[in-house]
C-alpha positions in Angstrom: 0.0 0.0 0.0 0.7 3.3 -0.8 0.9 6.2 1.9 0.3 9.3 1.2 1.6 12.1 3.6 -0.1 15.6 2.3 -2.4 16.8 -0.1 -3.0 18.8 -2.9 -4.9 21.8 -0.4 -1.8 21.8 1.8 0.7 22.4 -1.3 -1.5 25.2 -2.6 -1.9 27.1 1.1 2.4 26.5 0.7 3.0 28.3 -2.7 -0.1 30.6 -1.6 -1.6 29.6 -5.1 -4.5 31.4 -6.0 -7.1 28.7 -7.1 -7.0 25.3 -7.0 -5.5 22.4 -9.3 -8.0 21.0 -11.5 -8.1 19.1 -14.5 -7.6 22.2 -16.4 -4.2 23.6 -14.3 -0.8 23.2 -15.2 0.0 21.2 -13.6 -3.3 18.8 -13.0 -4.4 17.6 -10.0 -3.4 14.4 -11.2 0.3 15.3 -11.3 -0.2 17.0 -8.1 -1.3 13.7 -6.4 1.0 11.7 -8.2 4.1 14.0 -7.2 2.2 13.7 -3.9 2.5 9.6 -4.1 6.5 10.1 -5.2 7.6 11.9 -2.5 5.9 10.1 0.2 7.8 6.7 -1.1 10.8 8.8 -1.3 10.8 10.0 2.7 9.8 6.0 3.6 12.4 4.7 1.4 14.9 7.5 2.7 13.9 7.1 6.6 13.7 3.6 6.4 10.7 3.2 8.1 6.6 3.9 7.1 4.7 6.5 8.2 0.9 5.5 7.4 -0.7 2.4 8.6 -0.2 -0.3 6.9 -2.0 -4.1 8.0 -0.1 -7.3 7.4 -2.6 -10.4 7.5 -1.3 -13.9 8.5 2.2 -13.7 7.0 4.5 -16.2 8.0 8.5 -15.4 9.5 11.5 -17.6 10.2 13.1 -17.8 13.7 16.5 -17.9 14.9 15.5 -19.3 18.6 17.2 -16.1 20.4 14.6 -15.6 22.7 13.9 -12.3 20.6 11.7 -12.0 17.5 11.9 -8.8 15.6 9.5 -8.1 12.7 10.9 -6.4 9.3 9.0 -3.1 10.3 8.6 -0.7 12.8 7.0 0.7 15.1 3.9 -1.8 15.4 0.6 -0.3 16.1 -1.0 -3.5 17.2 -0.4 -7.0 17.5 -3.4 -8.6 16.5 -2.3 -12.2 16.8 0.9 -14.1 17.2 0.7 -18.2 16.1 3.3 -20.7 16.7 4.2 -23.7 14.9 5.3 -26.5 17.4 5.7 -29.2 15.3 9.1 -29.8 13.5 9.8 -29.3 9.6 8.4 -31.7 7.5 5.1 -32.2 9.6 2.2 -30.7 9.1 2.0 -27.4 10.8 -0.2 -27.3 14.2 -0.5 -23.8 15.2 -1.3 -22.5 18.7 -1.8 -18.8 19.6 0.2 -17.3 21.6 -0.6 -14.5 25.1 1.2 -11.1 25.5 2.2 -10.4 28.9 3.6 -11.0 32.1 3.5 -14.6 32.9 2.2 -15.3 29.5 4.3 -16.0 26.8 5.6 -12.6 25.5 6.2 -8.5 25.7 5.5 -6.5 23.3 7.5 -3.6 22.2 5.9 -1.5 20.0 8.2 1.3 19.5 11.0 -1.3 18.5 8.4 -3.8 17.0 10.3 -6.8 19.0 8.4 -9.8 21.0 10.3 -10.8 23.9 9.7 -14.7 25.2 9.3 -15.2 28.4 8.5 -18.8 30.4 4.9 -17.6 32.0 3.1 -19.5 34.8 -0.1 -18.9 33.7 -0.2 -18.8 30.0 -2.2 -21.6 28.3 0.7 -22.7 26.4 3.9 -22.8 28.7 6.3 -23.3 25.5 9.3 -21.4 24.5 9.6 -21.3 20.6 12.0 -23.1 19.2 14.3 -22.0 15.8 12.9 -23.2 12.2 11.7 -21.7 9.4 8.1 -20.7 9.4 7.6 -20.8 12.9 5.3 -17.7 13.6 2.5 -16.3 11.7 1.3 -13.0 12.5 -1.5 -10.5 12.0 -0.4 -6.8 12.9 -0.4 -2.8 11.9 2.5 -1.6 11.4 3.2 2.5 10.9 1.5 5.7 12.5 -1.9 5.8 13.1 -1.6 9.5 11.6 1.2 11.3 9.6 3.5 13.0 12.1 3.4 16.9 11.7 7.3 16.8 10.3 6.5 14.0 8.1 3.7 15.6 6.5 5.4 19.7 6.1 8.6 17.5 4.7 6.0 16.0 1.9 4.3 18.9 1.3 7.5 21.0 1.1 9.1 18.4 -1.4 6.1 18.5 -3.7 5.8 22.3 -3.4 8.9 22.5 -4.7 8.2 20.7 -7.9 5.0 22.5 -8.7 7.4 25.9 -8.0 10.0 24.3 -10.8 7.1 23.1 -13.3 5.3 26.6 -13.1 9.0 28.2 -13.8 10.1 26.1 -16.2 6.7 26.9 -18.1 6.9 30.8 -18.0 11.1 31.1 -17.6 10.8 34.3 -20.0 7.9 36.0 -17.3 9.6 39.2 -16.0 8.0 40.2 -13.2 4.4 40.5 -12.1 2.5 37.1 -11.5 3.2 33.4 -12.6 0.2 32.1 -14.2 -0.3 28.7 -16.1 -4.1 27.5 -16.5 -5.9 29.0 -13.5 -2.7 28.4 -11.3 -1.3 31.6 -10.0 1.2 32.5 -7.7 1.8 35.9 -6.3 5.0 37.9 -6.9 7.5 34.8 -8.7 10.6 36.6 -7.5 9.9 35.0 -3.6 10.3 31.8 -5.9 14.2 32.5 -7.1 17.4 30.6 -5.8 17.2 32.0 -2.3 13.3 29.9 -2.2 14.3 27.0 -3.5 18.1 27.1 -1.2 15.7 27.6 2.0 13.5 25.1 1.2 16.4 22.6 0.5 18.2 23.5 3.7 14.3 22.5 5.7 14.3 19.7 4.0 17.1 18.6 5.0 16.4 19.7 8.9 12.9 17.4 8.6 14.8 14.3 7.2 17.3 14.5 10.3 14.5 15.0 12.6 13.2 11.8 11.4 15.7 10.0 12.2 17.3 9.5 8.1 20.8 9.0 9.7 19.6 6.0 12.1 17.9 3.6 9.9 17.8 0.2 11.1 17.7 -2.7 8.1 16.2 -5.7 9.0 17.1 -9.0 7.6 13.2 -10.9 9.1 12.6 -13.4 6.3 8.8 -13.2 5.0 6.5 -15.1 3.2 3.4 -14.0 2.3 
């Protein structure tokens, strides 16, 4: 699934455009929303890490038997359910479900999207999982419930700056006065110049550190679908 961390309304307010994109602006609201689509994959694919919800139904992972299972994305939002596969491979799977908490059979870390096996008195299942491949099969949300603030100005910022490059690009011979392509228009085009586009580079750059670009974690979790 594709997240989408601004809208077309929020770039306009940004570039302080006059109307709004339609069909019949340069550019469309479709290229609006599709720059909208690119630059939210770029800031996942740059922070390593999703900002939208995103559901994962029943997918099976591999375990190493460390006492630790970390899923390929984080944070989790919830854990619907966590299944175990106690027999052996070879034999027909048997799965049991397991309990979060204490004196269960796991913790939950959301933040860090890691389960944590624990030997608990009075779970139904007293097991501790043992290593093989497809051994768990899970149901969860991964993501944000709702686009952080930072996350969504850093979208719209990125896709402001590409409607400010079409619309200049389009009318480079304007001098002075307003830039105007279909029923787009944007008030006094020298704000847009090279001093615009160097601030808005230099808070793009702020927003991706204060997402955490520099600390991505990659995760090796082997899936299958």
């Amino acid at each position: 699934m594709t997240n989408t961390y601004t809208t077309a309304s929020l770039v306009e307010a940004d570039i302080r455009a006059s109307t709004a994109f339609s069909s019949s602006t340069s550019p469309t609201l479709t290229q609006v929303n599709n720059w909208i689509l690119e630059e939210s994959a770029i800031i996942d694919a740059r922070a390593g890490t999703i900002f939208g919800s995103t559901l994962v139904s029943s997918d099976y992972y591999d375990y190493d038997g460390c006492g630790i299972f970390r899923f390929p994305e984080s944070p989790l939002i919830t854990l619907t359910s966590l299944e175990y596969n106690v027999n052996a491979m070879g034999v027909e799977a048997s799965w049991i479900t397991l309990e979060e908490g204490f004196n269960k059979n796991y913790l939950l870390y959301e933040d860090e999207a890691e389960v944590e096996f624990i030997s608990g008195q009075d779970s139904v299942h007293k097991i501790t999982p043992k290593a093989g491949k497809k051994k768990f099969r899970a149901t969860y949300s991964y993501g944000y419930s709702s686009t952080p603030l930072e996350v969504q100005r850093l979208a719209t910022l990125g896709v402001s700056k590409r409607v400010m490059m079409s619309l200049l690009n389009s009318q480079a011979n304007t001098q002075g006065g307003n830039i105007q392509v279909g029923t787009i228009s944007v008030t006094d085009p020298s704000n847009y110049g090279v001093g615009w586009f160097k601030s808005v580079n230099a808070e793009i750059d702020a927003l991706y550190n204060a997402i955490g670009e520099n600390l991505k974690v990659f995760r090796l979790t082997r899936r299958y679908d």
